[in-house]
C-alpha positions as CSV (number, residue, x, y, z in Angstrom):
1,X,114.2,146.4,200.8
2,X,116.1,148.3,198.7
3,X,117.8,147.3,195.4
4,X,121.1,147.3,193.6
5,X,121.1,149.2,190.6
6,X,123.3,149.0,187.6
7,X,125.3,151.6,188.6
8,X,125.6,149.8,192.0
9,X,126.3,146.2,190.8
10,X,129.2,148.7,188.5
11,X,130.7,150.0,191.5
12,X,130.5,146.6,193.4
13,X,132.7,145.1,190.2
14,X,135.5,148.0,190.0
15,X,135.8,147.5,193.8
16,X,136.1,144.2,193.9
17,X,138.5,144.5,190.5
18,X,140.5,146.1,192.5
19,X,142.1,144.0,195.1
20,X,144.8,141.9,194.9
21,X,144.6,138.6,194.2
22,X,145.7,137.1,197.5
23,X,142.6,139.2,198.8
24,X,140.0,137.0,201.3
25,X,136.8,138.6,199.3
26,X,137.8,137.1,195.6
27,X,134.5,137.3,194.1
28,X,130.7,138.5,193.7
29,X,127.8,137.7,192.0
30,X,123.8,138.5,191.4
31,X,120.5,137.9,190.0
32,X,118.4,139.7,187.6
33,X,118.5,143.6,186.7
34,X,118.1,144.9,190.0
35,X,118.9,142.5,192.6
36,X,117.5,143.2,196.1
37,X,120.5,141.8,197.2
38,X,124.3,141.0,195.9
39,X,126.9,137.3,197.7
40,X,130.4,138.6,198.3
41,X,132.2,135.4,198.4
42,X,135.7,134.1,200.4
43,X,138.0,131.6,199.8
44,X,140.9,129.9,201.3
45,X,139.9,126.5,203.0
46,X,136.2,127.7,203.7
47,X,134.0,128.8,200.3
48,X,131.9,131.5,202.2
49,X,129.1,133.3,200.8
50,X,127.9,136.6,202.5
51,X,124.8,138.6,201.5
52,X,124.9,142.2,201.1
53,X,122.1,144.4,201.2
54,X,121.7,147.9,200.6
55,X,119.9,150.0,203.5
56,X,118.7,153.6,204.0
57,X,121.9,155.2,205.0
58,X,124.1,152.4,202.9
59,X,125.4,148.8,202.9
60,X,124.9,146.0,205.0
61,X,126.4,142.7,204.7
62,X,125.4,139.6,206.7
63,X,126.6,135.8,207.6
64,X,124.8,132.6,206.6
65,X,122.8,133.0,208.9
66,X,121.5,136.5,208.7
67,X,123.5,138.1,211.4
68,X,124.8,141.3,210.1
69,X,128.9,141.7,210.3
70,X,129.2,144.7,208.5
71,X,127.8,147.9,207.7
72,X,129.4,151.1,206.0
73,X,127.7,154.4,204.2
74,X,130.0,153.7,200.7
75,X,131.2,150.7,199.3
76,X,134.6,151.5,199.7
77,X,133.8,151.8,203.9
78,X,132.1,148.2,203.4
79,X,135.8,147.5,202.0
80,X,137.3,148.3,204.7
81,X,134.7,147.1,207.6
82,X,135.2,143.4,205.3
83,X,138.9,143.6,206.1
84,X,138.6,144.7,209.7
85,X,136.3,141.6,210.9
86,X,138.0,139.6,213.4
87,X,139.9,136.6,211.9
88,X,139.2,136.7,208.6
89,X,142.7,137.9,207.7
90,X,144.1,134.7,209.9
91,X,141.9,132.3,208.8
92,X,143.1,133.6,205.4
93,X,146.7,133.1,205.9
94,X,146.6,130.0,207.7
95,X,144.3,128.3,205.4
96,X,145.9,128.9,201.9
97,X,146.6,126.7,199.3
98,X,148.5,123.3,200.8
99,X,148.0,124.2,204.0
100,X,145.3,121.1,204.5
101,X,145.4,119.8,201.0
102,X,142.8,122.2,199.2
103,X,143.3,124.3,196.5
């Protein structure tokens, strides 16, 4: 497997810096120097955490239970794979804040 560098986990952070607020993806995190693999979070009524992985021609990012739902050659590809997944958008707007009593 390959691993993040620290140039990597920089990229990841301006990325991720730069959506708005509102966004479904609202966070990141890893462990250690040079993590084999990075959790892209989402909010809205479901905390979500989705593994992403680096591969030979990129990025891959994967479900709870391992099944890969994106894949893109730059980060900022991965970006825009995230946003074009089926329902997440949706799930987003119909699950904010109030909509079923959680923040």
């Amino acid at each position: 497997m390959n691993r993040f560098s620290q140039q990597d986990l920089d990229d990841i952070d301006k990325l991720w810096r730069s959506v708005p607020a509102d966004h479904v993806w609202t966070g990141w995190s890893a462990s250690g120097a040079e993590p084999d693999e990075v959790w892209l979070y989402r909010t809205r009524a479901h905390w979500r955490k989705f593994p992403l992985r680096k591969n030979e021609t990129g990025y891959a990012l994967f479900d709870e239970r391992d099944q890969k739902v994106a894949e893109a050659v730059t980060l900022q590809d991965l970006l825009h794979a995230v946003e074009s997944i089926p329902g997440l958008t949706e799930a987003s707007e119909n699950n904010g804040p109030g909509s079923n009593g959680n923040p």
